[in-house]
FIKOLZA-1660 file (N, C-alpha, C; in steps of 0.1 Angstrom, whole numbers, plus 5000, padded with zeros to 4 digits):
% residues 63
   i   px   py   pz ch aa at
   1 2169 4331 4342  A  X  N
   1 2158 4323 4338  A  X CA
   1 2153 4328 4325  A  X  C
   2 2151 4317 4315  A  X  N
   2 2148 4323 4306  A  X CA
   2 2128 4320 4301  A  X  C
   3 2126 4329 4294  A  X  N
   3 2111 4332 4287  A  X CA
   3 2108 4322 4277  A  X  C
   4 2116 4314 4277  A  X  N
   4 2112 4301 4262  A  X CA
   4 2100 4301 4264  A  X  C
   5 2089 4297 4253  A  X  N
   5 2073 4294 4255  A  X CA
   5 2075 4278 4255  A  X  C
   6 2067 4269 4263  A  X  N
   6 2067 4261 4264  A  X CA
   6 2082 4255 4273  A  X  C
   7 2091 4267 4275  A  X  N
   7 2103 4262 4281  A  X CA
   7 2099 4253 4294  A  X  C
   8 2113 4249 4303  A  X  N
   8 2109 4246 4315  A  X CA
   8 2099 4251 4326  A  X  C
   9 2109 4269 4325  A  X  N
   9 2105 4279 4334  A  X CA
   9 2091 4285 4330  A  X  C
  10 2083 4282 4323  A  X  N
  10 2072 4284 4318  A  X CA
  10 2064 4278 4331  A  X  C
  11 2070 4263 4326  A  X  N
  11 2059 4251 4333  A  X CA
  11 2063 4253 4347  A  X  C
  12 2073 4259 4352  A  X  N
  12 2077 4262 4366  A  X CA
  12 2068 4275 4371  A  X  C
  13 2067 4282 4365  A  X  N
  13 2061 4298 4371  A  X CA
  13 2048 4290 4373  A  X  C
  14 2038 4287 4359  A  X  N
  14 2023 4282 4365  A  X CA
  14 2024 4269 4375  A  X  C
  15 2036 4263 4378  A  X  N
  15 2033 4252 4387  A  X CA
  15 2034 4258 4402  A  X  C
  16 2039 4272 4407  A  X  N
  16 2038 4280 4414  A  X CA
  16 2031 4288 4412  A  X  C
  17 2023 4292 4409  A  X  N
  17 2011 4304 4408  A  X CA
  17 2002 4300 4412  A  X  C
  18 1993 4285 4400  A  X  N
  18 1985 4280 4404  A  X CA
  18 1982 4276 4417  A  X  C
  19 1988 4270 4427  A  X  N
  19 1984 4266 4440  A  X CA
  19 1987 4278 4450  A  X  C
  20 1999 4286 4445  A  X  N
  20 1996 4299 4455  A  X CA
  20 1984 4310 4451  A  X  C
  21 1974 4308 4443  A  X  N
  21 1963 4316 4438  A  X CA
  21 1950 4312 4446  A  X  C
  22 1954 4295 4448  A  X  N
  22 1943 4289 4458  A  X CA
  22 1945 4287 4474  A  X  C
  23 1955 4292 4476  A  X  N
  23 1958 4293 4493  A  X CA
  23 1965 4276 4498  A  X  C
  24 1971 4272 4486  A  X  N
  24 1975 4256 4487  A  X CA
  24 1990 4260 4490  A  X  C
  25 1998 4245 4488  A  X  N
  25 2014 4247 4490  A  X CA
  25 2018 4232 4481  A  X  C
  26 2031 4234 4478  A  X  N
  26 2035 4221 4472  A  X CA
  26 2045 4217 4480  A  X  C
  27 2044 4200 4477  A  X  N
  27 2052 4195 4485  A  X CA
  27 2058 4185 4471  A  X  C
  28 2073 4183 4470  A  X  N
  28 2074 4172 4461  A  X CA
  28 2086 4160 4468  A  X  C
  29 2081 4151 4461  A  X  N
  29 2091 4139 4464  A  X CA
  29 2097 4134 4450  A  X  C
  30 2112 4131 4448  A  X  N
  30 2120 4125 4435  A  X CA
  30 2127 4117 4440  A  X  C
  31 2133 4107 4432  A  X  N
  31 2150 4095 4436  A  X CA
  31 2151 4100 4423  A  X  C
  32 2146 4096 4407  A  X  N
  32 2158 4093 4399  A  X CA
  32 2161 4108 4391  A  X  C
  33 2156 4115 4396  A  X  N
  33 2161 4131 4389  A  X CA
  33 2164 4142 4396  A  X  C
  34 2169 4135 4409  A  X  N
  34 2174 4145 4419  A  X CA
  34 2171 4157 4424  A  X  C
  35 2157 4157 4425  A  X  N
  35 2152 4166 4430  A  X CA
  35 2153 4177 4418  A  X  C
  36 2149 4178 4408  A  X  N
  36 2154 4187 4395  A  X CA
  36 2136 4193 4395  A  X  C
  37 2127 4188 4398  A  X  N
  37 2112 4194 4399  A  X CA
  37 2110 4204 4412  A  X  C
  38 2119 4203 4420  A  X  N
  38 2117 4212 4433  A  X CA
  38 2128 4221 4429  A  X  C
  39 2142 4226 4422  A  X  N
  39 2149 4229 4421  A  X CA
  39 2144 4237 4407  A  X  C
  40 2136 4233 4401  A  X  N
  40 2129 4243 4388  A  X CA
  40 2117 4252 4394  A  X  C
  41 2110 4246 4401  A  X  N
  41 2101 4254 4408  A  X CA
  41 2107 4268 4418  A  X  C
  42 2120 4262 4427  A  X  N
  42 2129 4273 4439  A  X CA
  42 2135 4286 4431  A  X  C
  43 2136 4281 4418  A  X  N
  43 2141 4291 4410  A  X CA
  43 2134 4302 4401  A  X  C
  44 2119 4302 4407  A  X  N
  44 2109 4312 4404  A  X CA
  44 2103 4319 4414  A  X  C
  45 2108 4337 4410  A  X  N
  45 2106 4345 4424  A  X CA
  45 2096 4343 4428  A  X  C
  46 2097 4340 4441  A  X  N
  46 2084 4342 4449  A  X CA
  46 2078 4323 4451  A  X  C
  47 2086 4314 4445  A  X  N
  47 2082 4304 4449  A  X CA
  47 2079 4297 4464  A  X  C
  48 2086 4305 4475  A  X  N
  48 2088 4301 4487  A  X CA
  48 2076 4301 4495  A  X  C
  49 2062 4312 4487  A  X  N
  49 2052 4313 4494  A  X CA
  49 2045 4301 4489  A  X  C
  50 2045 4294 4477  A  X  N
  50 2038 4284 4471  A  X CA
  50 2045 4264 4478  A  X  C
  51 2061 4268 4474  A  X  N
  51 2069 4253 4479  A  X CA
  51 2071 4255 4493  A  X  C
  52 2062 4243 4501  A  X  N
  52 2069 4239 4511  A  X CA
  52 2079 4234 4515  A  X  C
  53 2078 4219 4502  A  X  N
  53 2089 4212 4510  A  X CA
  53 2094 4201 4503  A  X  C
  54 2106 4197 4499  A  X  N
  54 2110 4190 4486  A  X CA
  54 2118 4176 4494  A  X  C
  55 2114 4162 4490  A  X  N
  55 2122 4151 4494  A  X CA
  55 2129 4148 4481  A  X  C
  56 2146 4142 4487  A  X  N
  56 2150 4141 4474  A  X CA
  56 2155 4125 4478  A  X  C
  57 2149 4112 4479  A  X  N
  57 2154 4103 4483  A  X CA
  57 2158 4091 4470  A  X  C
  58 2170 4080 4472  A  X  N
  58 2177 4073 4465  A  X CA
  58 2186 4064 4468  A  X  C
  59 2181 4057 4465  A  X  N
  59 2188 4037 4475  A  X CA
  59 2194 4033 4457  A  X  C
  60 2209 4030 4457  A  X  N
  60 2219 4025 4443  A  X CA
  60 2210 4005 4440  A  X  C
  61 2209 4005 4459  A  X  N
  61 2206 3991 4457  A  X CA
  61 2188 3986 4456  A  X  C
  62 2180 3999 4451  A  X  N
  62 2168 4000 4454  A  X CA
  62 2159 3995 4465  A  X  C
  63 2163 3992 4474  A  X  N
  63 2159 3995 4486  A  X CA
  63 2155 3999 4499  A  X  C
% end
C-alpha cells in the first residue's frame, strides 16, 4: 500500500477510520467497477472492524 497524498489509499484509510471512530459500519454496493471501492477499503489494516459488507452486482443486458 502506498502513502501517495491524495492517493487512493489515503481516501481508503479515512473512509475506514471515520465510521469506525463513530461506532458505524460500511456497507457498499457497485456493477460497473467491480466492486474496486470495497476492495480499496479490505485492503487497509484493520478495515474489517469498519466494512461489513460489499455487493458486487451486474446484468451485460441491464437488467
Amino acid at each position: 500500500m502506498t502513502d501517495r497524498p491524495g492517493g487512493k489509499h489515503q481516501h481508503s484509510e479515512a473512509g475506514v477510520s471515520f465510521p469506525g471512530t463513530r461506532g458505524l459500519e460500511l456497507a457498499t454496493a457497485q456493477s460497473c467497477r467491480a466492486g474496486l471501492i470495497a476492495s480499496c477499503l479490505a485492503e487497509v489494516p484493520g478495515s474489517g472492524a469498519s466494512l461489513d459488507v460489499g455487493f458486487v452486482t451486474y446484468s451485460p443486458s441491464g437488467t
